[in-house]
N, C-alpha and C positions, 0 to 999 in steps of 0.2 A: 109572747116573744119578748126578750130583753134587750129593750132600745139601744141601752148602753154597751153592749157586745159588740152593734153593730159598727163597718168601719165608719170613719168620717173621713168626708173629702172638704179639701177648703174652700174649691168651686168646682159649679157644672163639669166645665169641661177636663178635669179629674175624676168627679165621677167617670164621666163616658168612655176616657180611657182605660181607665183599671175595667170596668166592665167588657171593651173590646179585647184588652190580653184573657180576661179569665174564660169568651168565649173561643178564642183561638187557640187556648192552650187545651179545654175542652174537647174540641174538635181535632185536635192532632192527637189526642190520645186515644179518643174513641177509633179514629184510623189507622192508626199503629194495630190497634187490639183488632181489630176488625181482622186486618190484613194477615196478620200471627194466626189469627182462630180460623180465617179459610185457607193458608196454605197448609195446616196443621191437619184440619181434616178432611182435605180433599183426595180421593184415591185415584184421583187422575191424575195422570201423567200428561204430560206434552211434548211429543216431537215435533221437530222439523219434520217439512213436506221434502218428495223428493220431487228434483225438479223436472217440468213435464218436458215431454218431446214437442217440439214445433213443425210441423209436413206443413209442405206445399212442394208446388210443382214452380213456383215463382220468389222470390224476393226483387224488393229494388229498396234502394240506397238513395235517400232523395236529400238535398240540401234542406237551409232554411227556408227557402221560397218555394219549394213543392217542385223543383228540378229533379229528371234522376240522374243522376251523376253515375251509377252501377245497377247491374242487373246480374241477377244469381238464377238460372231454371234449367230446365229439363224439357225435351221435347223428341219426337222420333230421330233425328241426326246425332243427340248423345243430351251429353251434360254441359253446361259453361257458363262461365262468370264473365261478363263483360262490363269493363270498364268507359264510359260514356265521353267523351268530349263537347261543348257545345250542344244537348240535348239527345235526338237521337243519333248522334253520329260515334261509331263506335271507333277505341281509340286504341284499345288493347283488346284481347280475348284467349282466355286458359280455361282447357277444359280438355275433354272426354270424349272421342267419338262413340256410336252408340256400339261398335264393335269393339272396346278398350282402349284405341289407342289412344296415348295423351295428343294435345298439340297447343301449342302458342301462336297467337299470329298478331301481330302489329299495324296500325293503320294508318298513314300521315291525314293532314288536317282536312285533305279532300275527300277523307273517305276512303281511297282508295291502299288496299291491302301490299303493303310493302317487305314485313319480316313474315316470312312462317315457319316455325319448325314444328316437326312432329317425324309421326313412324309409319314408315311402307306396313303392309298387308305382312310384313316378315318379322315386324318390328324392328327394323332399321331405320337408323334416324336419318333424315337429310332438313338442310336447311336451305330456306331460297329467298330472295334477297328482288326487290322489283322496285323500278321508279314509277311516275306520276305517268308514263304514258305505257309499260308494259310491264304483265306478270311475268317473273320468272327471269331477269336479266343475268340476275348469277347464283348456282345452282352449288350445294358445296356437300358433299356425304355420298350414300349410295345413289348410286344411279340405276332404277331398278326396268327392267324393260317391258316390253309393250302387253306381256301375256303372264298369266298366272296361271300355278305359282312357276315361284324361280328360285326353285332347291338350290344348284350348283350357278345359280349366276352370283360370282362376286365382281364386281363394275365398281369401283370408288374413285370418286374425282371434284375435278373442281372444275366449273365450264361456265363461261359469260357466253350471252347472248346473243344476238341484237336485236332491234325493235321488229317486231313482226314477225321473228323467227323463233320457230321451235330447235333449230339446226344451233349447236355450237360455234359461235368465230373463232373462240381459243379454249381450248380442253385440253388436260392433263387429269394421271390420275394411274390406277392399276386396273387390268381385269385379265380375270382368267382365260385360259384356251387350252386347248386337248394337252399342247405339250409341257405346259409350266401353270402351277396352281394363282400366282400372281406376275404378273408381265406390264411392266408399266406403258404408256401412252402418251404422246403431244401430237394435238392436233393442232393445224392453226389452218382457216380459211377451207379449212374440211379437208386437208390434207394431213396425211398422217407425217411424223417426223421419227425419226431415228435416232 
């Protein structure tokens, strides 16, 4: 070996540097080549995955603190997403009956069920409208009757209630009869008006 070939450093700590660049420049080239010589011969490809389905018959929607704020499921009455207030007290609700029809229904902070809409057995829409002490105060869309089906019943109106009653205090609106396909309506105090 000739002594004289080799480098000189003026101290230790030159040495150990020039020694750590010649190891790191070593090792970045072996990895370079490394990486070139298995992409070069490798006959594998790689896809993307496609992404999987997720089933259940449940989701919920839970805060940071393990609250559920939402609920997503399925059960024999249909489909629906319910949006939670204060825990279990439901505050909204969109969904599905298990026969197709959509509906929405709304709930003030008692719990108690105030907006609904959705679709008669006809798919006719009505909406109904209820305060904190009864369902059903005011009634606005088809008004469908007591028996099914109802081919040729067209009944449309608008009708407030009062508390306790099923019986309109004041109704308007159109419904059919033998002699005119539409014939309008005001009632007031269950008296018919003219």
């Amino acid at each position: 070996m000739d002594v004289d070939r080799l480098p000189t450093y003026a101290n230790e700590h030159d040495m150990v540097v020039g020694t750590m660049i010649i190891k790191h420049f070593c090792g970045l080239v072996v990895a370079c080549v490394a990486g070139y010589l298995g992409g070069t011969l490798s006959s594998k490809t790689v896809s993307a995955s496609h992404p999987e389905i997720v089933r259940s018959t449940r989701f919920e929607l839970v805060n940071g603190a393990g609250a559920t704020l939402a609920t997503w499921g399925s059960d024999s009455t249909g489909s629906r997403m319910c949006f939670r207030y204060r825990g279990d007290a439901a505050a909204m609700e969109i969904g599905v009956f298990a026969d197709g029809r959509p509906f929405v229904s709304m709930y003030g902070r008692d719990g108690r069920r105030r907006l609904v809409m959705q679709f008669d057995q006809a798919d006719k829409p009505m909406l109904g409208m209820s305060d904190e002490r009864w369902e059903g105060r005011v009634l606005l869309g088809f008004m469908p009757p007591d028996t099914w089906p109802h081919s040729n019943w067209d009944h449309w109106g608008l009708v407030f209630r009062g508390f306790g009653s099923q019986h309109a205090v004041v109704g308007m609106g159109m419904t059919n009869s033998r002699n005119s396909p539409a014939e309008p309506f005001l009632r007031i105090g269950g008296k018919n008006i003219r």
